[in-house]
C-alpha positions in Angstrom: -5.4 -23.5 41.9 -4.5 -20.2 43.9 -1.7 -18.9 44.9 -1.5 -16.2 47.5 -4.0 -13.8 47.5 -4.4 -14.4 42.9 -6.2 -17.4 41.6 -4.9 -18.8 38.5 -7.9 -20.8 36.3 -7.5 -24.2 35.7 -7.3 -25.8 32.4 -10.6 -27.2 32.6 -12.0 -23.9 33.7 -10.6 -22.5 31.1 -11.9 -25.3 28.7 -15.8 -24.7 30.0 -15.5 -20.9 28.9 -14.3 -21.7 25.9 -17.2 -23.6 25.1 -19.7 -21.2 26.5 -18.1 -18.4 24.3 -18.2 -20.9 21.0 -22.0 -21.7 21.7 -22.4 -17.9 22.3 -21.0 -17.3 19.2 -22.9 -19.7 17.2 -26.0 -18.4 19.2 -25.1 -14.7 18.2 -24.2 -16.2 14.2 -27.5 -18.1 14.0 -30.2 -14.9 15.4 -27.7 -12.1 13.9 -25.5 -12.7 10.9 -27.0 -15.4 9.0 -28.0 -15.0 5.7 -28.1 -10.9 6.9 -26.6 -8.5 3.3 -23.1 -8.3 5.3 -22.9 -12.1 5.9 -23.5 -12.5 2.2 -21.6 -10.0 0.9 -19.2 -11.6 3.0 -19.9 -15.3 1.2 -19.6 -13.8 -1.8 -16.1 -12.0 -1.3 -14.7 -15.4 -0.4 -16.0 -16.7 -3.7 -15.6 -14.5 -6.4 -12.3 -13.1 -5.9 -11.1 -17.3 -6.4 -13.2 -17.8 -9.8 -11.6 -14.6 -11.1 -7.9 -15.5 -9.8 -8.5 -18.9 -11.5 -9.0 -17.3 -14.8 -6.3 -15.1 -15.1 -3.3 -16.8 -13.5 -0.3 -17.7 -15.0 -1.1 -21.3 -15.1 3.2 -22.0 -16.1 4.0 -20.1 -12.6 1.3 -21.6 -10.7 3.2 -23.3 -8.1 5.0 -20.1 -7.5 2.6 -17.9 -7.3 -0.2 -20.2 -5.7 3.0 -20.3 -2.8 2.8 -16.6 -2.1 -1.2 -16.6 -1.9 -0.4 -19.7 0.9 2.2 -17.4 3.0 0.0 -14.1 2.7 -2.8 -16.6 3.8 -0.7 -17.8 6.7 0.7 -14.3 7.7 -2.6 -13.0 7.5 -4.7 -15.2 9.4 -1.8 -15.5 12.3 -2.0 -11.6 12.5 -5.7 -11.5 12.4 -6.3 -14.2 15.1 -3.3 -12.9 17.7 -4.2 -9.3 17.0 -8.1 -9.6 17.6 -7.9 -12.1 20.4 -6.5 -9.1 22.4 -9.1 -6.2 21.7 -7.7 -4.6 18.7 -10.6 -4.7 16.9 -13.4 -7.1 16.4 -15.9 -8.3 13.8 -19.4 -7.8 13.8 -20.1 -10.6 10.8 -18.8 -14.0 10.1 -19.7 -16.1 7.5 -18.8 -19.1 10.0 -18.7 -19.2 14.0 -16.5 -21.4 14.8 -13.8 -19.4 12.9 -14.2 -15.9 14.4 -12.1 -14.1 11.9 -12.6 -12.1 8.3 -11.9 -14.8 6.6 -13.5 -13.1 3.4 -10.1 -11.1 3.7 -7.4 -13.6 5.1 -8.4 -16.2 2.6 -9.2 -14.3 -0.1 -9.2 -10.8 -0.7 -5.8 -10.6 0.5 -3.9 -13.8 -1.0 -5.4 -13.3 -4.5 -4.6 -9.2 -4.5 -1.2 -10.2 -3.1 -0.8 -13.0 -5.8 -1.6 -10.6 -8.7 0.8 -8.2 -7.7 3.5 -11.0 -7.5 2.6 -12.0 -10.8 2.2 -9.2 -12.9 4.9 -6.7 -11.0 8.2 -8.9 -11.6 10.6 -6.3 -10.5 11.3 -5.0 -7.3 11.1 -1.5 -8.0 7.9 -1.8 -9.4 6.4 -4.8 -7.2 7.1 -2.5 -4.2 5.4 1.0 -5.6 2.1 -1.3 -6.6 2.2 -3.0 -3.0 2.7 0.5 -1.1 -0.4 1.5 -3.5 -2.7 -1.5 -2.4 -1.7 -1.2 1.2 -3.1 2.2 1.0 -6.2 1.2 -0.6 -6.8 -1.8 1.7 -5.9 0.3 4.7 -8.1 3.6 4.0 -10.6 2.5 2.1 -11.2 -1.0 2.4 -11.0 -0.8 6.3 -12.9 1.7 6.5 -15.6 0.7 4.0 -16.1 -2.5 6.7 -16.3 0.1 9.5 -19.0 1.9 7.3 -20.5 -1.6 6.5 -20.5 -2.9 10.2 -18.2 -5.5 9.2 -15.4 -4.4 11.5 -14.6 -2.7 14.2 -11.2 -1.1 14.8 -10.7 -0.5 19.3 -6.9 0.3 19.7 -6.5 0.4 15.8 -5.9 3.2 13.3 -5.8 2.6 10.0 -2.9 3.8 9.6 -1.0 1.2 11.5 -2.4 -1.5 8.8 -0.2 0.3 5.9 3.0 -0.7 7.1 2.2 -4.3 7.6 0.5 -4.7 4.5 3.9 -3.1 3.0 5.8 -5.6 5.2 3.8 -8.4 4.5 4.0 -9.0 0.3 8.3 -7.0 1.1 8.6 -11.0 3.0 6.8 -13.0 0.8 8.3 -11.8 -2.7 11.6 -12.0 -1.3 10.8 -15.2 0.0 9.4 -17.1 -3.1 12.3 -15.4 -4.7 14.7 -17.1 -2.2 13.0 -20.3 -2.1 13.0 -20.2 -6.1 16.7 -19.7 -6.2 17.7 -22.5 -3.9 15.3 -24.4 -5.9 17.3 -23.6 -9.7 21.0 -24.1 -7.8 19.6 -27.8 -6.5 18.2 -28.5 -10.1 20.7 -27.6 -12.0 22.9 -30.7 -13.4 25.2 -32.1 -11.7 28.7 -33.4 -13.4 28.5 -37.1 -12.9 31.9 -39.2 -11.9 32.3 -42.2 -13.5 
């Protein structure tokens, strides 16, 4: 369809790149990443990380805390899929094509470091000094370490705009859980019945 002197693509247009970039990716995943030491490393990050969380979680606050791993997962994979589908930065290793994201990170790394801190730092004051601690780690080291590995690749990113958000992110999913849990006890408690 055009309109004036700018075309606009048509959904089926846009459907037929889509497909050529997904059998370009899978292309690229099959002569490039597979089975190379990041893509492993990679497969191992998302596997590990879930074998150690299993052993040392408070299996009586499971739901609980398994529901803040699920919203950091959430939040983390929205901001990683909206964020790198314009430019920000890319990846230079999957572990699958078809999901063009670090999902080592969004699916693990992140959800089970967010989950440990919920569950071991109960209070605020000290929840949020251990969370601006990990943001800092994640943010200058960690990102920086996939830079070095050639895992990532920051465009119109500094690492220094990831602190804040990391800050932000377990901030709204402590208070949250918290919130949810509190609704939860008023609805539970017992009600006087009338006769």
């Amino acid at each position: 369809m055009q309109t004036g002197i700018f075309a606009f693509p048509s959904h089926e247009m846009i459907l037929e790149l889509e497909k050529q970039l997904t059998y370009a990716r899978v292309e690229n995943w099959i002569n490039h990443d597979l089975f190379t030491l990041q893509w492993c490393l990679l497969v191992v990050v998302l596997i590990v990380p879930w074998i150690i969380w299993w052993r040392y979680v408070d299996k009586r606050r499971l739901l609980e805390i398994s529901l803040a791993g699920a919203m950091v997962l959430i939040i983390c994979s929205y901001l990683d899929a909206v964020l790198s589908e314009f430019g920000l930065w890319s990846y230079n290793y999957e572990i699958i094509p078809v999901w063009p994201r670090l999902i080592s990170a969004d699916f693990t790394v992140l959800p089970v470091l967010y989950m440990f801190i919920y569950q071991y730092f109960r209070r605020w004051k000290h929840y949020i000094w251990v969370m601006i601690l990990a943001a800092a780690v994640w943010s200058f080291i960690c990102e920086p370490g996939l830079k070095w590995l050639d895992i990532y690749h920051p465009y119109s990113w500094k690492y220094y705009y990831s602190f804040p958000i990391y800050v932000a992110i377990g901030v709204l999913v402590k208070w949250l859980v918290q919130m949810l849990l509190a609704s939860q006890n008023h609805h539970s408690e017992p009600q006087s019945k009338i006769d």
